[in-house]
Structure formats: structure tokens, C-alpha cells
C-alpha positions in Angstrom: -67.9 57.4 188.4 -68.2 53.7 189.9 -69.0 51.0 186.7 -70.9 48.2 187.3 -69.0 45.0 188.1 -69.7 43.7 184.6 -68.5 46.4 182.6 -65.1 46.4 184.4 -61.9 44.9 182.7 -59.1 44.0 185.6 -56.9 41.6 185.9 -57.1 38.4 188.4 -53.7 38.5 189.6 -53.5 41.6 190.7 -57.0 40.9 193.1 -53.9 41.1 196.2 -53.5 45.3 194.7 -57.2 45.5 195.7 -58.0 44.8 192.1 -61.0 42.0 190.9 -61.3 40.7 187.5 -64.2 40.9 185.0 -65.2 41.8 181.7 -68.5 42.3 179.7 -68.5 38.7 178.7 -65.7 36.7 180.5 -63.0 36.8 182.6 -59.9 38.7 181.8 -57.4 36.1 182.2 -54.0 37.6 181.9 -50.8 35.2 182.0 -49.9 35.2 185.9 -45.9 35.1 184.4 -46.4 38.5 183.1 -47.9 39.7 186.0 -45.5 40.1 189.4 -48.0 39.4 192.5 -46.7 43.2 193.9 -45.7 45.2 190.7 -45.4 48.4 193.0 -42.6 46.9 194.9 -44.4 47.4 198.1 -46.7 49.7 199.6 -46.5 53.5 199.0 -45.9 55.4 201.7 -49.0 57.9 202.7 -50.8 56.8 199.7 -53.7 54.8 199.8 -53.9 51.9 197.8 -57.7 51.7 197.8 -57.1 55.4 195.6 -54.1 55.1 193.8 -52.4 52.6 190.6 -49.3 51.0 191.8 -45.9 51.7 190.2 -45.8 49.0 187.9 -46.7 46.9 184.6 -50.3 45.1 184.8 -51.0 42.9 181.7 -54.6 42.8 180.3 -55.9 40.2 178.0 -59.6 40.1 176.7 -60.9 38.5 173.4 -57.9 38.3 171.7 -56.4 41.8 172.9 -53.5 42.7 175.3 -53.2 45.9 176.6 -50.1 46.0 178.7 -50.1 49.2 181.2 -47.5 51.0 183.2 -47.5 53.2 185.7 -45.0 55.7 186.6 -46.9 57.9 188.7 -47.7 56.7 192.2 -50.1 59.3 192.7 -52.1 58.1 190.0 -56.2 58.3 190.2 -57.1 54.1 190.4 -60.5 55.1 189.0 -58.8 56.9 186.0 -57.0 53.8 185.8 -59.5 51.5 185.4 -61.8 53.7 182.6 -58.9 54.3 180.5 -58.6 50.1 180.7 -62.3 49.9 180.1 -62.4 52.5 176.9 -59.4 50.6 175.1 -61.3 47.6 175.9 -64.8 49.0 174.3 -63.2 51.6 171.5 -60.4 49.7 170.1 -61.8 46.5 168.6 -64.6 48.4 166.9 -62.2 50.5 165.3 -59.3 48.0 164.0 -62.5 45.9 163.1 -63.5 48.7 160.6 -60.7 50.9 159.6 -58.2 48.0 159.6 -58.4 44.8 161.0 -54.6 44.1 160.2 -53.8 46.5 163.1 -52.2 45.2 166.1 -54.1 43.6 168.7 -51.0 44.4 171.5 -51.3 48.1 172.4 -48.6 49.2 175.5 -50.2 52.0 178.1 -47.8 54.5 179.7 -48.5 56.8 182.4 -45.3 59.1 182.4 -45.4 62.0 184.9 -41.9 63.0 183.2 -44.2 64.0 180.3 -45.8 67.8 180.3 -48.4 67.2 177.2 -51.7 65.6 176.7 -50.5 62.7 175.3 -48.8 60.6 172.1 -48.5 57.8 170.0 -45.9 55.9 168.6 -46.0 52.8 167.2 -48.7 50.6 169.9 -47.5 52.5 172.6 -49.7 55.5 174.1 -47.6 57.6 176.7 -50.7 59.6 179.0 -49.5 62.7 181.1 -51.3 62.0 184.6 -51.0 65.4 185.3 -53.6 65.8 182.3 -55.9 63.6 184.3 -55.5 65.1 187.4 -57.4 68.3 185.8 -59.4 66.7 183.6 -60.4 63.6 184.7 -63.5 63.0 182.3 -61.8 63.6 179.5 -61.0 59.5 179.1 -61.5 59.5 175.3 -58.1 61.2 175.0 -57.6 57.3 174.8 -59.8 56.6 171.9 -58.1 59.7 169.9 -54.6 57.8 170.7 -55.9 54.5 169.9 -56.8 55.3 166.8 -53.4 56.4 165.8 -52.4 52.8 166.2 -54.9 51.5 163.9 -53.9 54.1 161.5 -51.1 52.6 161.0 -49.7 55.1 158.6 -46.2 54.7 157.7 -45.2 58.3 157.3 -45.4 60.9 154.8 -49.1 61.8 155.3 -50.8 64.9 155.8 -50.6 65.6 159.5 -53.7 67.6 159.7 -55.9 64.9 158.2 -54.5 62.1 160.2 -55.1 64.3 163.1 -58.7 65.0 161.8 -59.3 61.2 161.1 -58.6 60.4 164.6 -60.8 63.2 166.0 -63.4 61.8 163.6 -63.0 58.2 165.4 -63.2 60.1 168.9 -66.6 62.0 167.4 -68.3 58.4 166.5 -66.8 56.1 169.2 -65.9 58.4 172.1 -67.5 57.2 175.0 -67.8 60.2 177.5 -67.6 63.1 175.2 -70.2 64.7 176.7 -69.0 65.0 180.5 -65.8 65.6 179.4 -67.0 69.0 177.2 -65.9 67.9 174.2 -67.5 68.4 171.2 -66.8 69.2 167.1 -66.8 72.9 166.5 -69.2 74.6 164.6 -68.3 76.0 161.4 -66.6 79.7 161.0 -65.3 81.6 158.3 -61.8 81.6 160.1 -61.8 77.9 159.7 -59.7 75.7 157.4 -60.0 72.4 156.6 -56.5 72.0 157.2 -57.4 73.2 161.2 -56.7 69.4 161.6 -58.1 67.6 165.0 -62.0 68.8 165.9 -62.3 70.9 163.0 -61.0 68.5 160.4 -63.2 66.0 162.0 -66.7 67.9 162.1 -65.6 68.8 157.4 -65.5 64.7 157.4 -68.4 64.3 159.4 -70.4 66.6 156.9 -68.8 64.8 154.1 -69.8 61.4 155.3 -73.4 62.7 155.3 -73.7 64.4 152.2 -71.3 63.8 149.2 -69.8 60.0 150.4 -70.9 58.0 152.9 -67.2 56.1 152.8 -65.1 59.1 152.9 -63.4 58.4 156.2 -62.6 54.8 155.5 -61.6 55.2 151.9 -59.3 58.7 153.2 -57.7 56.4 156.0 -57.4 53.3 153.3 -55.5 55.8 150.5 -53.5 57.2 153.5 -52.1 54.0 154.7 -51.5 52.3 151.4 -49.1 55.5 150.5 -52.0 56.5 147.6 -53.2 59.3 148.6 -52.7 62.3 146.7 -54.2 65.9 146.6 -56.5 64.4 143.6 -57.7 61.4 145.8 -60.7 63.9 147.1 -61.7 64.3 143.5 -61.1 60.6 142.8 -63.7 59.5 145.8 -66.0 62.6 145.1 -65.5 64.2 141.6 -64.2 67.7 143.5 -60.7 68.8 144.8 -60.7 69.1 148.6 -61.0 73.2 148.0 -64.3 72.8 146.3 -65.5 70.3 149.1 -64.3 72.8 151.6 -66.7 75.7 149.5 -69.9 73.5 149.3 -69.6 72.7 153.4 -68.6 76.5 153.9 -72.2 77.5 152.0 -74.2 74.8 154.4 -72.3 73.3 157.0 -75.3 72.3 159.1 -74.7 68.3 160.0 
């Protein structure tokens, strides 16, 4: 999919990598020091450069956000490239601006063909398997899913399965190809449980959100980073244990 020049959010110094530079509302200036005129070390052999990302660390600066990339793959789709740029660019400042705007605005990208998953997050780092790409190359939220983990934030000691669904949840409301990429929250089943974690988890806060508290994601995500949250947090923000919240969406799950 080609994006119109002004959605597109490249850096200037790397124009001489057959890149340009743009964003939605200004230029994406980042600091030519950071940026080595030829980060691929020369030109691959029998790979296009009009196709491919060079080998190499591209810094990205727009409205107060760095996203530092690297690329370890020289086979590496360029167009992939520049939409995974383009959905941290869109994504991530409307989530740190309402789950937590204390959340670091300098997020690392790496492309690690070493790696055999999907992908992971650790501290502001995102490590991307471009092998998953390769197969699935509309499936560019994977990034706001990963993201989200950084605004998270959490320290340790949470449930897995509601972070998991939490970030799922973030993908379901700010995901910006979901659609072509064929993902979607589940519907409900009987061999479900709310402790499914990712899609599932997401689609039981998605239902809470609309019918018992409107807050529930934000207030879950709060308690969960603050180290409050307990098993009677769900009947603190809704007057039920999770249990009985799992019953009532079990009886009417429609959204």
C-alpha cells in the first residue's frame, strides 16, 4: 500500500537511502549526528535498495517523540518499514496521552531475523521478527499491541493475562489496519475464560466499558501500574468480583 506524501514520517538525512522526509504536520527533523549518511555500510549486494531497509540505525523525531529503528535484516520489506514508522507515529501519542502521559516518549525499534516469534517488549524497546512480516505483511498493528506495553509501564507482579488483554484492548480501539490484516476480537463461547488473555480478554473489557463502567480500562491499567490492584479491585470499580462480571457478559455478551 503506497501512503500519501503527507501521511509519511521519514527522516531527512537518510533522503541519499532513497528515503524523503515528512510528517502530517511538519518535517521530521532528526539530529543529522545520530544519523550516519550510509547506515547500511554500503550497498547490498543483489538487493534493491528501492525495496529493501538498510542494515542499520535510522533516528526518528516528530512532536516531541523519538523512535530510534534498527535493522538487522537486509532483506527487509522498505514499505513494511515505513508503516510500522507511520503507526508508532499515529498510535503511540494517543495512547501515552490517555493511559499515561508519564510514559516514555523514546521507544527503540528492532528488526531481529535471529528472532523466531511475533514479537516483544521490554522496557522501550520492541524487537519485530521480519520473518513475521514477510507472511503477514498487513498485520502492522502488531506495533500498536507492542507499544502499548511500553505505556503500561507495569513494574512486575501483574496478572499476565490482563496486561495481555489490556494491550489487545488498545490494538481493538487504536489499531489502524485491523481489518486487512484479519484481525478481529472473538466472539464469545462457553470454552472461553476471562483469563484467555490477549483478543479474548480484550473483547470481556470491551463489553465492560460499554455496560457496567465506562472507565474500566483506564482505572484496570492505573491500579495495575500503581502495584494496587488486587482480585477485589473489580468489585471496588464495579461492586462485583471479576467471576460475577465474567457471568453477566457470559448471559449477554453482544457488544
Amino acid at each position: 500500500m503506497k501512503y500519501p506524501l503527507k501521511d509519511c514520517i521519514i527522516p531527512i538525512v537518510a533522503c541519499t537511502l532513497l528515503f524523503c522526509s515528512c510528517s502530517k504536520s511538519a518535517l521530521v527533523s532528526p539530529d543529522p549526528q545520530n544519523n550516519p549518511v550510509n547506515p547500511s555500510g554500503g550497498k547490498q549486494t543483489g538487493i534493491s535498495a528501492a525495496a529493501t531497509t538498510p542494515v542499520g540505525t535510522v533516528i526518528y523525531t516528530s512532536n516531541g517523540y523519538t523512535l530510534t529503528f534498527t535493522n538487522n535484516d537486509a532483506t527487509f520489506d522498505d514499505a513494511v518499514r515505513q508503516r510500522l514508522v507511520n503507526t508508532f507515529f499515529t498510535v503511540y501519542p494517543k495512547m501515552l496521552n490517555r493511559f499515561y502521559p508519564g510514559a516514555t516518549k523514546k521507544v527503540t525499534f528492532l528488526i531481529d531475523p535471529n528472532y523466531n516469534g511475533v514479537a516483544y517488549t521490554s522496557g522501550n524497546q520492541s524487537v519485530y521478527s521480519p520473518a513475521w512480516f514477510r507472511s503477514h505483511p498487513e498485520d502492522i498493528d502488531v506495533v500498536t499491541h507492542e507499544v502499548m506495553h511500553i505505556v503500561q509501564a507495569y513494574t512486575g507482579g501483574t496478572p499476565g493475562w490482563l496486561t495481555e488483554g489490556i494491550a489487545d484492548y488498545a490494538r481493538y480501539k487504536y489499531g489502524v489496519n485491523n481489518g486487512p490484516a484479519g484481525w478481529s476480537l472473538p466472539n464469545w463461547s462457553s470454552s472461553q475464560k476471562y483469563t484467555d488473555a490477549y483478543r479474548v480478554t480484550a473483547r470481556f473489557l470491551v463489553w465492560l466499558e460499554g455496560h457496567v463502567r465506562s472507565t474500566i480500562a483506564d482505572d484496570l491499567n492505573t491500579a495495575l501500574r500503581n502495584k494496587t490492584y488486587t482480585a477485589n479491585t473489580w468489585n471496588q470499580l464495579t461492586g462485583k468480583s471479576v467471576d460475577q462480571l465474567w457471568a453477566d457478559y457470559s448471559n449477554n455478551p453482544a457488544l
